[in-house]
C-alpha positions in Angstrom: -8.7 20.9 9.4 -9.6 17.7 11.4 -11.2 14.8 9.9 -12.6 11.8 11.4 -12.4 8.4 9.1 -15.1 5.9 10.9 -15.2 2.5 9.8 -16.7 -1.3 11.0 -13.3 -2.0 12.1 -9.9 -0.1 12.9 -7.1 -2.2 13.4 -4.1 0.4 14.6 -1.0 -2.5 14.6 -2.2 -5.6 12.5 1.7 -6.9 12.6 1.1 -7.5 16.6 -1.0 -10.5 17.2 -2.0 -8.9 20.8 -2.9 -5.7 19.8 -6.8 -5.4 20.1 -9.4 -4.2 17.0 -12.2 -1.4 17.7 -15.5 -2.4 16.4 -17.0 0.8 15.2 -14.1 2.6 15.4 -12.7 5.9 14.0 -9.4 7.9 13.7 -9.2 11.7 14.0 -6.7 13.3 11.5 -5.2 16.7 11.8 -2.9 18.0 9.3 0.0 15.4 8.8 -0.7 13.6 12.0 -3.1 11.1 13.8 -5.2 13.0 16.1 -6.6 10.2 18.0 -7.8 6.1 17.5 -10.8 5.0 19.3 -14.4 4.2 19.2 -16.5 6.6 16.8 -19.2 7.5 19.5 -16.2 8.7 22.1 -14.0 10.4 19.3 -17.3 11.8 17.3 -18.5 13.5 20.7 -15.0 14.8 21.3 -14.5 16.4 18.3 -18.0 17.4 16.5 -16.7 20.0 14.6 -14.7 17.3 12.5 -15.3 16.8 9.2 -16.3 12.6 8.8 -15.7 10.3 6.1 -17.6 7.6 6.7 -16.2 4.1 5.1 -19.2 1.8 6.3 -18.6 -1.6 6.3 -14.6 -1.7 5.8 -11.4 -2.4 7.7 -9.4 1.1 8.6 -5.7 -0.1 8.8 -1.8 0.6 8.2 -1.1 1.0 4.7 0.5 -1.9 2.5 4.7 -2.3 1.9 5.2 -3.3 -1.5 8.4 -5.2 -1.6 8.7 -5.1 -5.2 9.7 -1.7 -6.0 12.9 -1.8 -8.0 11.3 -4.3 -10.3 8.1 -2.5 -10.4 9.5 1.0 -11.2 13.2 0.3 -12.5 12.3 -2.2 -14.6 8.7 -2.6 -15.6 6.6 0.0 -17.5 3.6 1.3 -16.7 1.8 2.7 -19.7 0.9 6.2 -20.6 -3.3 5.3 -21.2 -2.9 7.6 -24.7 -0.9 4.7 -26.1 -3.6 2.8 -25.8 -2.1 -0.4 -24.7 -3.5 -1.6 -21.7 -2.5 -0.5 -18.4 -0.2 -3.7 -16.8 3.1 -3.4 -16.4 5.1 -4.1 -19.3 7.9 -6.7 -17.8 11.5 -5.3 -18.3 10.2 -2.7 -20.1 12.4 0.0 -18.8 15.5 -2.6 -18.8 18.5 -0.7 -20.3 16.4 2.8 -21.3 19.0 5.1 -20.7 15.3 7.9 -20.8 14.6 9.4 -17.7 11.9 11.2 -18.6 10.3 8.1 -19.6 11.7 5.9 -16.8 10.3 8.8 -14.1 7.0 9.4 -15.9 6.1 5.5 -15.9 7.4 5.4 -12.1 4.7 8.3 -11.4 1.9 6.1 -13.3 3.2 2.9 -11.1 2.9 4.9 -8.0 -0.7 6.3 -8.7 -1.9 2.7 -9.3 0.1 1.6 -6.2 -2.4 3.9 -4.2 -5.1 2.0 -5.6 -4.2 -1.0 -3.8 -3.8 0.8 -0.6 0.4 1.0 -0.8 1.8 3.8 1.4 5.9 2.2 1.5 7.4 0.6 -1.2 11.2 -1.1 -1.5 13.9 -0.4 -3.4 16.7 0.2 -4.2 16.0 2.7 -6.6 19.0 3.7 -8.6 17.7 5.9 -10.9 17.5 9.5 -10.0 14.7 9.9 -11.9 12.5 7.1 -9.9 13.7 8.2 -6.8 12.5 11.8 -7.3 9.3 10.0 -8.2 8.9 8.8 -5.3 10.2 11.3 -2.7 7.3 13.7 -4.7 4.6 10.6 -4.7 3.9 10.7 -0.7 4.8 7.4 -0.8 7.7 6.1 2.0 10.4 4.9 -0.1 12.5 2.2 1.7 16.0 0.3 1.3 15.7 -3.2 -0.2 14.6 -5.9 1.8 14.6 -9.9 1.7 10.9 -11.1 0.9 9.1 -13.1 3.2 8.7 -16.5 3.9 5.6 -16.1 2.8 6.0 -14.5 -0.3 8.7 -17.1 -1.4 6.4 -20.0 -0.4 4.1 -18.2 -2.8 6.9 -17.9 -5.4 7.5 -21.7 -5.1 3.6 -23.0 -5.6 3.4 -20.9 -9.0 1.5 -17.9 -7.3 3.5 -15.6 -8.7 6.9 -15.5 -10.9 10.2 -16.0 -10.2 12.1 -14.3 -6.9 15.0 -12.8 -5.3 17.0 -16.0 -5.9 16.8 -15.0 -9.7 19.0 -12.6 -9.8 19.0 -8.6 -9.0 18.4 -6.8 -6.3 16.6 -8.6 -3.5 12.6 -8.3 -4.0 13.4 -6.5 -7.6 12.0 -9.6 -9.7 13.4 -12.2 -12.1 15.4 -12.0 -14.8 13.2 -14.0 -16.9 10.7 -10.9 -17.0 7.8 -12.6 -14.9 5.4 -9.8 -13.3 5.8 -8.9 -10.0 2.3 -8.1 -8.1 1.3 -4.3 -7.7 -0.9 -5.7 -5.1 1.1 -6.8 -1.9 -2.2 -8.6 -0.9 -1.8 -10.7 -3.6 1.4 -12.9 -2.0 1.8 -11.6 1.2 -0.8 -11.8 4.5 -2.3 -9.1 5.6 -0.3 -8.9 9.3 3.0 -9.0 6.9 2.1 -6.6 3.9 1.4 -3.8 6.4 3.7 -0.8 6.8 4.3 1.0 10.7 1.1 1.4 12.9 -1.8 3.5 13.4 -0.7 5.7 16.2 -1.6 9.4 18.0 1.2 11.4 17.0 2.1 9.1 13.9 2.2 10.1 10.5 -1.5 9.8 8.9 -0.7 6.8 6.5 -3.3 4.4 6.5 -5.7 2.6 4.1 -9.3 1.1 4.1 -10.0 -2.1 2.6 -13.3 -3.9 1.6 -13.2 -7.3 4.3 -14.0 -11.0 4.3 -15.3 -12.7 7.1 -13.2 -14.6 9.6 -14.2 -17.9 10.6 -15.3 -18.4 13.8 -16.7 -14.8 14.3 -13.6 -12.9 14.6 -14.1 -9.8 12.6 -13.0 -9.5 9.2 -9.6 -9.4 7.6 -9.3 -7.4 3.8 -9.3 -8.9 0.8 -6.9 -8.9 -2.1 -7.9 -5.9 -4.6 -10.7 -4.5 -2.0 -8.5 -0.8 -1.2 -11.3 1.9 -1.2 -9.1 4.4 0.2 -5.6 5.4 1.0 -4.7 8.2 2.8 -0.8 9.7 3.1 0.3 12.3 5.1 -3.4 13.0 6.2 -4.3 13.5 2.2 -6.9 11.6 0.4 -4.9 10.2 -2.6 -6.9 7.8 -3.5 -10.8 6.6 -3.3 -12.8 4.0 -5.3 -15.2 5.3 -7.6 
């Protein structure tokens, strides 16, 4: 089936400074793959049997890398809603469970809330079989630790969020003192550094739509932390805003 995603603005390869936005723009979807990126009027009249999801006033873009992974699902737990206890991760609440039933069922509920922040690649290393079969089965891209950015460290550094790689642990898993670690890659990193790949023809259909700010000056909108409406993987709507 081919579906069209319009939206105000489609930014294929927010990473690359030069590479241009399309005002109006829309992506075609077939299957697993990107179709086609251009301006809604051209792709709409090339393909009017398409089925259209139409995201109004949003930014269409790559999906979000979370490099917080192996804290986020090795370490932290992420509450069952029957137990009634909130649904933030629980810091170190996995740390020395030797359950992996529990350990892969929390990683599935991390995962499902990573969607709603418009995450299609997370970091790991993920040592636990359980987790990692989590997140082969999830959709989402699972990929080998990483250092964290400048960015995100500068961030670490002015209180924005706890703790960091230098704190021991895997690199981007968290610190040992238990601080959270943000579901949310918007939340430390900018948006042309929390993205993952591009929006390409002939690319896997990972991408996400976010609610936008302005940007001074009149040069279109950027999203905004907490403002996913959507995330696609694979082609497959896994996640929309009620």
């Amino acid at each position: 089936m081919l579906t069209l995603h319009r939206a105000a603005f489609v930014l294929p390869d927010p990473a690359d400074p030069t590479a241009p936005s399309i005002a109006d723009g829309a992506v075609v979807v077939r299957g697993e793959l990107v179709e086609a990126v251009g301006p809604y009027g051209e792709l709409a009249a090339g393909y009017p049997g398409a089925r259209v999801r139409d995201w109004g006033a949003a930014v269409l873009a790559p999906g979000l890398r979370n490099p917080y992974g192996h804290w986020l699902l090795e370490r932290a737990y992420h509450p069952d809603p029957r137990e009634e206890v909130g649904v933030e991760p629980v810091a170190d609440g996995l740390a020395g469970s030797t359950d992996e039933a529990r350990c892969g069922a929390s990683a599935r509920r991390g995962l499902q809330r990573m969607l709603g922040y418009g995450v299609t690649a997370v970091a790991g290393p993920f040592e636990r079989a359980s987790v990692r079969t989590a997140v082969a089965r999830s959709g989402v891209v699972g990929l080998p630790g990483s250092a964290v950015s400048s960015a995100v460290a500068s961030a670490v550094s002015s209180g924005g969020v706890d703790g960091g790689p230098q704190d021991g642990g895997p690199e981007g898993s968290g610190p040992q003192d238990g601080g959270a670690r943000p579901l949310d890659p918007l939340a430390v990193l900018p948006f042309a550094e929390a993205v993952y790949g591009r929006v390409a023809v002939g690319g896997r259909a990972d991408f996400a739509v976010f609610a936008t700010a302005a940007v001074a000056g009149g040069g279109g909108a950027q999203p905004v932390a907490g403002g996913c409406l959507a995330t696609v993987l694979g082609g497959r709507l896994v996640y929309r805003r009620r």
